[in-house]
C-alpha positions, 0 to 999 in steps of 0.5 A: 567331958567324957561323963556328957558325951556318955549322956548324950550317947544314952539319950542318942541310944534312948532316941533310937529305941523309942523310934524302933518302937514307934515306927513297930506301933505304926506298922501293925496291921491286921492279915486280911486273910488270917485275922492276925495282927502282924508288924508288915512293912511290905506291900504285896507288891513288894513281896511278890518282888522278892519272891520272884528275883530270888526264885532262881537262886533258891533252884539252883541250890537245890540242883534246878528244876526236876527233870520230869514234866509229869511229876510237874504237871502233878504239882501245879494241878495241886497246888492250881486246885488248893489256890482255886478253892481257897481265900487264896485266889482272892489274894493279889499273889502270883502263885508259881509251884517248882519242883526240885531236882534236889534228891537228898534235902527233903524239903519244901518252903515258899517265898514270900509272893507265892513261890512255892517249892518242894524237893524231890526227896520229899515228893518221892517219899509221899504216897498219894496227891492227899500228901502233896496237897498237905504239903503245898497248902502248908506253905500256900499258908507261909505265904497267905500268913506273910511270915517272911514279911513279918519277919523282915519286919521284926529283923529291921526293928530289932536292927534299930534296936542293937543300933540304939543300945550299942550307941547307949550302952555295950548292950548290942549283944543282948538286944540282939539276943533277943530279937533271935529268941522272938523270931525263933519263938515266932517261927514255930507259930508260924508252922502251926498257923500254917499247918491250921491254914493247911489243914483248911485248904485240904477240905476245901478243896476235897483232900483228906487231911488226915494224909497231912498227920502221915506227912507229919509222919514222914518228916519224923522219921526223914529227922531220925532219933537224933533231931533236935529238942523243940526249944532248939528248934524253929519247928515245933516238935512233929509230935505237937504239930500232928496234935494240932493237925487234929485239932484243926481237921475237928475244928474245919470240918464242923464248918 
């Protein structure tokens, strides 16, 4: 008795993965704006959903808005240019750029639907709107790359998965090893297909590229000596990415 429920448990557990699997295949679809193929279960709908309900929450980590409509004013004219001259104000994205109060964490992201963020520790370490540009076409590149949504999506398959092999077998922890390892893998692509995207918007919409290897630059230096190997990181090394950078100004401005 206990040998065939172990085999139904495997063929229960085999059933799920070959679902997971299936249902991944089916969700493949080509960036409309990247031409990269991705596993996207969102539509932008959707993701301009999620971006807008979790907006306020990621403010208030980071202390609220920046008290300084100047300051302000200067982000949306930036990132209001790097939209205006690029695919990305042919996407149906609501594009909304906050400056934070947070003045220790320099930082910038953006949520999926294009809610953009900066810090203003990593705002009053830039020297010139060149940078601030850089920075905002990076994560105007997030959100055109559907990063988040890509990885809602791996994160649900790789759920399926643990769920089959722990119904299979006691192999939960090593399914779900692996679905850490892809999206951390997948994470560092993600910084340089942004940073390429980047890179793009900046000539686009007349700003020198080379100030993104100066914010590259900044980061190291904000990392200090100690900062983690690249193999323990979800960013690449800033010494690969300003490699990178290089290689896209040469590569965009033949265009």
């Amino acid at each position: 008795m206990r040998t065939k429920n172990f085999k139904v448990r495997i063929l229960i557990g085999l059933a799920i993965v070959a679902f997971a699997f299936l249902r991944k295949c089916s969700q493949q679809e080509e960036n409309p704006y990247t031409g990269r193929t991705q596993t996207i279960t969102l539509s932008p709908e959707q993701e301009i959903a999620i971006g807008l309900q979790s907006a306020p929450q990621m403010a208030q980590q980071h202390g609220g808005l920046y008290a300084n409509q100047n300051y302000q004013d200067l982000v949306d004219k930036v990132g209001g240019k790097l939209v205006n001259n690029s695919v990305a104000k042919q996407t149906p994205y609501e594009y909304d750029f906050h400056l934070l109060a947070d003045e220790k964490t320099i930082n910038a992201f953006a949520l999926p639907g294009g809610q953009v963020f900066i810090t203003y520790a990593l705002f009053s370490q830039l020297e010139n709107e060149d940078q601030l540009a850089g920075v905002l076409g990076h994560e105007i590149g997030h959100v055109l790359g559907k990063h988040s949504n890509e990885r809602i999506s791996e994160a649900n398959f790789w759920e399926t998965i643990t769920m089959g092999a722990s119904v299979g077998a006691d192999l939960g922890g090593f399914a779900q090893s692996i679905g850490q390892n892809t999206l951390l893998s997948n994470g560092r692509d993600d910084e340089l297909e942004s940073d390429d995207l980047g890179v793009k918007f900046m000539i686009e919409a007349g700003y020198n590229p080379e100030e993104m290897i100066d914010v590259m630059e900044i980061l190291k230096a904000a990392a200090g000596p100690n900062r983690a190997p690249e193999m323990q990181s979800t960013h690449p090394d800033p010494e690969n990415r300003i490699e990178h950078i290089r290689e896209a100004i040469e590569k965009y401005e033949k265009d």
